[in-house]
C-alpha positions, 0 to 999 in steps of 0.5 A, a space after each residue: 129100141 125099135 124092132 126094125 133097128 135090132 134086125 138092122 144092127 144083126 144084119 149090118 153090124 159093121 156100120 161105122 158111126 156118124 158125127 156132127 150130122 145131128 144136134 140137140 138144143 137147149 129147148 129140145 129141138 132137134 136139127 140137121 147138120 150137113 156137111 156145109 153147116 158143120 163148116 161154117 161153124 160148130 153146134 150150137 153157134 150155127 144149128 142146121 135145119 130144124 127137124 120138124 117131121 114128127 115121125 122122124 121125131 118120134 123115130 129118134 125119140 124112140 132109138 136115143 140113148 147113150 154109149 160106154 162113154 157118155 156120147 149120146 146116140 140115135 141109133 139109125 137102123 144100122 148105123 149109130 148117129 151121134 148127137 151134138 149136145 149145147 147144153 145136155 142129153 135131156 130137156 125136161 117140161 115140167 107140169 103142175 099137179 097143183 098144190 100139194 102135189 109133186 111136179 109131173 116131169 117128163 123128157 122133150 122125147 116123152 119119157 116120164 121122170 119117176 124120181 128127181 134125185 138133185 136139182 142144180 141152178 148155174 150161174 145163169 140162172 138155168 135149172 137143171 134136174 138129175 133124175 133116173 133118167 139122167 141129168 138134164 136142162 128145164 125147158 126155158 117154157 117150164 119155169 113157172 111151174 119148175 118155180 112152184 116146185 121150188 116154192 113148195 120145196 119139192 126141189 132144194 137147188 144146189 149151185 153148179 157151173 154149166 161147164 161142170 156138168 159133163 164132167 160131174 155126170 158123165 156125157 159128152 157134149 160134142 162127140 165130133 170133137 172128142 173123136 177129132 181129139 182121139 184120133 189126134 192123140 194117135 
């Protein structure tokens, strides 16, 4: 996290949250969701604007984690944005080293993978990685190598039903709705 966002959070400790405003696709992509966006429709059946600024990138790729709960933030100064998730907290690009040699993984927000614990390939046929950073969608761009890797039996895919993976490892694909349920169930 950012030096400025701690100072931030030590002089405004009280912000309260933000929900719906922030979105992450299944390519990595970030996107912004006002408040007319978020009425037409939920994430990811109507997206917002696509950020394309590339500090404002970095600066989210830098302050993104996740709260006691598997609701995965950006931590905007003070305030905590929460993030709309289709598919899961990372998207992975994976990278030959060429034969012999393990794939390079790293995170659409640039974090290198030091260990691939599971892989899972759901009923789409979507490759999922588990990793020390947590679980996450293969870019759609990466499949040719993430095939080699399989090929060379780096990774032994297990099945897995999408609608089974918050639950199975713990993060929340829509923290907007799971706060609306809270709040419903009193």
């Amino acid at each position: 996290m950012d030096e400025i966002v701690k100072a931030a959070l030590k002089k405004w400790p009280n912000v309260p949250a933000c929900r719906g405003w922030l979105a992450l696709d299944a390519r990595g992509q970030w996107y912004m969701r006002d408040e007319r966006i978020q009425a037409a429709g939920p994430f990811p059946q109507v997206k917002g604007s696509r950020i394309t600024h590339d500090k404002l990138r970095e600066f989210i790729h830098r302050n993104y984690e996740a709260d006691e709960r598997g609701q995965w933030y950006f931590q905007n100064g003070p305030q905590r944005v929460y993030v709309e998730l289709e598919s899961t907290p990372w998207v992975w690009r994976v990278r030959s080293r060429g034969p012999g040699q393990p794939p390079a993984v790293s995170s659409h927000t640039g974090r290198d993978v030091a260990e691939v614990r599971e892989s899972l390939l759901d009923e789409a046929g979507r490759l999922y990685l588990v990793t020390d950073l947590g679980p996450g969608l293969v870019h759609s761009q990466d499949m040719h190598d993430a095939a080699q890797a399989i090929e060379e039996g780096w990774w032994q895919p297990q099945d897995v039903r999408a609608a089974d993976l918050p639950g199975r490892y713990g993060y929340v694909l829509s923290p907007q709705a799971a706060e609306a349920s809270l709040r419903a169930s009193g």
